[in-house]
C-alpha positions in Angstrom: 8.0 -42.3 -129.8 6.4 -40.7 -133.3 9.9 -39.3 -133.9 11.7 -42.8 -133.2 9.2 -44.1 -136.1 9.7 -41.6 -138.5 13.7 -42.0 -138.0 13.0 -45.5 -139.1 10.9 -45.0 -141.9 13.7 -42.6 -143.3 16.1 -44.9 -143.0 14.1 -48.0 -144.6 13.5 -46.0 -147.7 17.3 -44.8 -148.0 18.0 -47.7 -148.0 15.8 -49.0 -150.7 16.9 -46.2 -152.5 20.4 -47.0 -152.1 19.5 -50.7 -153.8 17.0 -49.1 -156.5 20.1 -47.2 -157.2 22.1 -50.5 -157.9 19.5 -52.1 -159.5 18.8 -49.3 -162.1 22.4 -49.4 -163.1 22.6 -53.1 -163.8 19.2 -52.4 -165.9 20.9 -49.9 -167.7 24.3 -52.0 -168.3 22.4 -54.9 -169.1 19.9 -52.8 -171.6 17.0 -54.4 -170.3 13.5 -51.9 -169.9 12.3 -52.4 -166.5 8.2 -51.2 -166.2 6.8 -51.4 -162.8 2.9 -51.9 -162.9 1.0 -50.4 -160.1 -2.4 -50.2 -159.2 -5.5 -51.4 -156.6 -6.8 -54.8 -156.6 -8.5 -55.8 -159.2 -8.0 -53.7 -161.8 -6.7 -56.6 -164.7 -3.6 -55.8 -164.7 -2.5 -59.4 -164.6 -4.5 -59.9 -167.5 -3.0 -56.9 -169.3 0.6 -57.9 -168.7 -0.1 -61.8 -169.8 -1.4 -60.2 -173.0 1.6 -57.7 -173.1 3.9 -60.6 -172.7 2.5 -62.4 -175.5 2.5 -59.2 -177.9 6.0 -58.9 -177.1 6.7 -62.6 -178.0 5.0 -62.3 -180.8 7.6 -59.4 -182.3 10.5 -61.7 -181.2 11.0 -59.2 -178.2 12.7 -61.2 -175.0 10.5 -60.8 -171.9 10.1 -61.5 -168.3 7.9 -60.9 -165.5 8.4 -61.1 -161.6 4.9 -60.6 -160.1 4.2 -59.4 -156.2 1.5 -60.9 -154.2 1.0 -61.5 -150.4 0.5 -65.2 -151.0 0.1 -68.0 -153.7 2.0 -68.2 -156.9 -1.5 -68.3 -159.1 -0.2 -64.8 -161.1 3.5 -66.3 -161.7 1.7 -69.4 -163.2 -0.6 -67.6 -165.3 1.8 -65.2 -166.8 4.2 -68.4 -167.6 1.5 -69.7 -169.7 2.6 -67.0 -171.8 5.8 -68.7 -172.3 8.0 -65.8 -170.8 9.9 -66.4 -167.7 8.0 -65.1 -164.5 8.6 -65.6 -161.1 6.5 -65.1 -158.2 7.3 -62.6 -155.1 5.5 -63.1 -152.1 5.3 -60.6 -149.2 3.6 -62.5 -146.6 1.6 -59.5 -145.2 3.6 -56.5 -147.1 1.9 -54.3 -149.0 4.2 -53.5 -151.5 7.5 -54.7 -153.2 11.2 -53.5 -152.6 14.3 -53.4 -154.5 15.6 -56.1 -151.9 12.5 -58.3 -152.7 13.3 -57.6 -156.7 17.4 -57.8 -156.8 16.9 -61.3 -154.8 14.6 -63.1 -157.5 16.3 -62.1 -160.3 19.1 -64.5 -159.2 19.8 -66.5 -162.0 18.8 -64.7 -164.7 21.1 -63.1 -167.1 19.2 -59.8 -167.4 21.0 -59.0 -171.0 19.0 -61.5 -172.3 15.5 -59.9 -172.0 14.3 -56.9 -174.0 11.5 -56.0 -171.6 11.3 -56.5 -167.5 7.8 -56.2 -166.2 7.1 -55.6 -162.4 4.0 -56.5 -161.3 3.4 -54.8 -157.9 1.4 -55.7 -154.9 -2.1 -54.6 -155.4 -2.3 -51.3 -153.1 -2.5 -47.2 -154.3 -0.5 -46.3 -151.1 2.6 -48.0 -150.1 4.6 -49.3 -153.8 4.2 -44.7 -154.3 7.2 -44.8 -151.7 9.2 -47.6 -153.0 11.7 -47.4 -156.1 12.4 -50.7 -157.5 14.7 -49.3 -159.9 12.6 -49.2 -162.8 12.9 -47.0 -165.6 8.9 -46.4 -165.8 6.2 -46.5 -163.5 2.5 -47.2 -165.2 -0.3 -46.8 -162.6 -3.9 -48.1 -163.5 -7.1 -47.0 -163.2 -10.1 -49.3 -164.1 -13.5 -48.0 -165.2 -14.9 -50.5 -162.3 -13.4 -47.7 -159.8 -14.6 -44.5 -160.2 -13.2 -41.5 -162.0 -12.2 -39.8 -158.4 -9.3 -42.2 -157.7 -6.3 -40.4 -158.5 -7.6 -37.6 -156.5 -8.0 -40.3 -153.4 -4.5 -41.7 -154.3 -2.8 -38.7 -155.5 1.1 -39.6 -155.0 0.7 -42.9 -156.9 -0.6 -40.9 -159.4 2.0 -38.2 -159.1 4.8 -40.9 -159.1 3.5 -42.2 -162.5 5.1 -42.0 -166.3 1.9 -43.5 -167.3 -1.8 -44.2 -166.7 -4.0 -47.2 -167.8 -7.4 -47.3 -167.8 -8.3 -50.7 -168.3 -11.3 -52.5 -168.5 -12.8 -50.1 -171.5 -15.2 -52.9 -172.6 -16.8 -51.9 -169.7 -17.2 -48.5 -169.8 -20.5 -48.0 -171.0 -22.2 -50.1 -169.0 -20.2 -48.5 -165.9 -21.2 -45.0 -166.9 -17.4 -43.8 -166.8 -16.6 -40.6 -167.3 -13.6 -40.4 -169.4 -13.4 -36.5 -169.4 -13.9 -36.4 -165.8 -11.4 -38.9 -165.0 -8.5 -37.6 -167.4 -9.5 -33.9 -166.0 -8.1 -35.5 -162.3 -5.4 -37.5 -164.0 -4.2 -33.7 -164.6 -4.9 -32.1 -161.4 -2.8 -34.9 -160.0 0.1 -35.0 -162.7 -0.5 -32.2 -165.6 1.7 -33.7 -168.3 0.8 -37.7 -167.3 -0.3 -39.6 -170.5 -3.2 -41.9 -170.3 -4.2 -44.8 -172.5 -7.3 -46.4 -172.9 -7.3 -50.3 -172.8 -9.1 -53.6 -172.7 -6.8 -56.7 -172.9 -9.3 -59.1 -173.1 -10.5 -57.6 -176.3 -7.3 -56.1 -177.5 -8.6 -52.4 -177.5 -5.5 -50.1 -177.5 -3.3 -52.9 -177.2 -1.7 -51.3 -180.4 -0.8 -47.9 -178.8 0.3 -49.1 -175.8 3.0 -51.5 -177.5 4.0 -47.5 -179.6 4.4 -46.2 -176.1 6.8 -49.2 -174.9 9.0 -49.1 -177.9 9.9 -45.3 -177.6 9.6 -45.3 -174.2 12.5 -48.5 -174.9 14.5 -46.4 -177.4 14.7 -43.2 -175.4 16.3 -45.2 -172.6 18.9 -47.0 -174.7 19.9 -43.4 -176.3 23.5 -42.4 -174.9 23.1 -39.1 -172.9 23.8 -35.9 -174.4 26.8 -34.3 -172.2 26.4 -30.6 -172.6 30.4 -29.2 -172.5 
C-alpha cells in the first residue's frame, strides 16, 4: 500500500511539473516576473505584498497579484485596494497552490501587460516546498514573531528559496530576536540564500527589497549567453 502512494505522489508532482513547465514559458514569452511568496501563517506577508503592489504602482510598474487561501476572498480584496488586479485562489482544504490552480485564474488576463506577477501562497512551510508554480523566484519568510530556529524546522522551504524575508522588524526588540542566530541557520539551510530585513507597515527596507526586484527583473529579461 505505501508503495501504491508514493507511485501517486510521483506522478502528481510530474505532472505539476509538466504545467510549471508551461507556465514558466508563457512568463518568459510574455516578459512578465513571476515571484511566489511563501511562508507560515501569519507572518504579514499579505501586508508586505499590498505595500509592494503600491511601491510598484507608484514607479508606473504594471502589477498583479493572485493570492491562495483555503477559504474567503478577504486577501484578494485587500490587495485590490491597492488598485492592482488580484484574484483570489481558494483550495478548500489544500495546503498549498499548484500550477493547475495558477494557469486556471490567470484566464483573462493578458500577461504581457504586467511588469510584476506576485504569488501569494497558501500559508504552510511544508507542502508549496514541493510545488513549482512556474515562477522565476521563490521568497520564503521568516517573521521575528517565530523564532530564529525555523528554517532549521522547515529546512526544504528554506532550501527551495532565492530569497528570505524577515518581516515584522518593528518588532524585533521587543521579541528579543536574534538576527545573528537566525541568518547563521538561514545558511546552514541554504549557504548563499540572501536575506532582507523588513517592516511594511513602517516601510523599513522597503527600499532594498524594491533593488532586489528590479535586478532580480533585469537578469531574467537578459537573452541567454549560448556558449559555441
Amino acid at each position: 500500500m505505501e508503495a501504491r502512494i508514493v507511485e501517486i505522489r510521483k506522478g502528481v508532482l510530474k505532472k505539476n511539473d509538466l504545467l510549471a513547465a508551461e507556465l514558466r514559458q508563457r512568463f518568459q514569452q510574455a516578459r512578465v516576473f513571476v515571484v511566489n511568496l511563501v511562508s507560515s501563517p501569519g507572518t504579514g506577508k499579505t501586508t508586505f505584498l499590498e505595500r509592494t503592489l503600491r511601491d510598484l504602482r507608484g514607479q508606473s510598474l504594471r502589477v498583479a497579484a493572485l493570492v491562495g487561501d483555503l477559504e474567503t476572498d478577504n486577501d484578494a480584496r485587500r490587495l485590490a485596494a491597492s488598485g492592482a488586479p488580484a484574484r483570489q485562489i481558494n483550495t478548500h482544504g489544500y495546503c498549498h497552490l499548484e500550477a493547475e490552480m495558477v494557469s486556471t485564474h490567470l484566464e483573462g488576463w493578458n500577461l504581457s501587460e504586467f511588469d510584476y506577477l506576485f504569488i501569494e501562497n497558501v500559508g504552510n512551510l511544508v507542502c508549496p516546498a514541493n510545488y513549482d508554480l512556474g515562477e522565476h523566484q521563490r521568497v520564503a519568510f521568516l517573521s521575528v514573531t517565530e523564532g530564529e530556529d525555523k528554517p532549521l524546522k522547515y529546512p526544504k522551504m528554506f532550501n527551495s528559496a532565492d530569497l528570505a524575508v524577515i518581516t515584522k522588524w518593528d518588532l524585533a526588540e521587543a521579541c528579543e530576536f536574534q538576527l545573528d542566530e537566525a541568518v547563521k541557520n538561514l545558511h546552514a539551510v541554504r549557504p548563499d540564500l540572501a536575506v532582507l530585513k523588513v517592516s511594511a507597515k513602517r516601510g523599513f527596507g522597503m527600499e532594498e527589497w524594491m533593488r532586489w526586484l528590479a535586478a532580480a527583473r533585469e537578469k531574467m529579461q537578459k537573452p541567454e549567453t549560448v556558449v559555441p
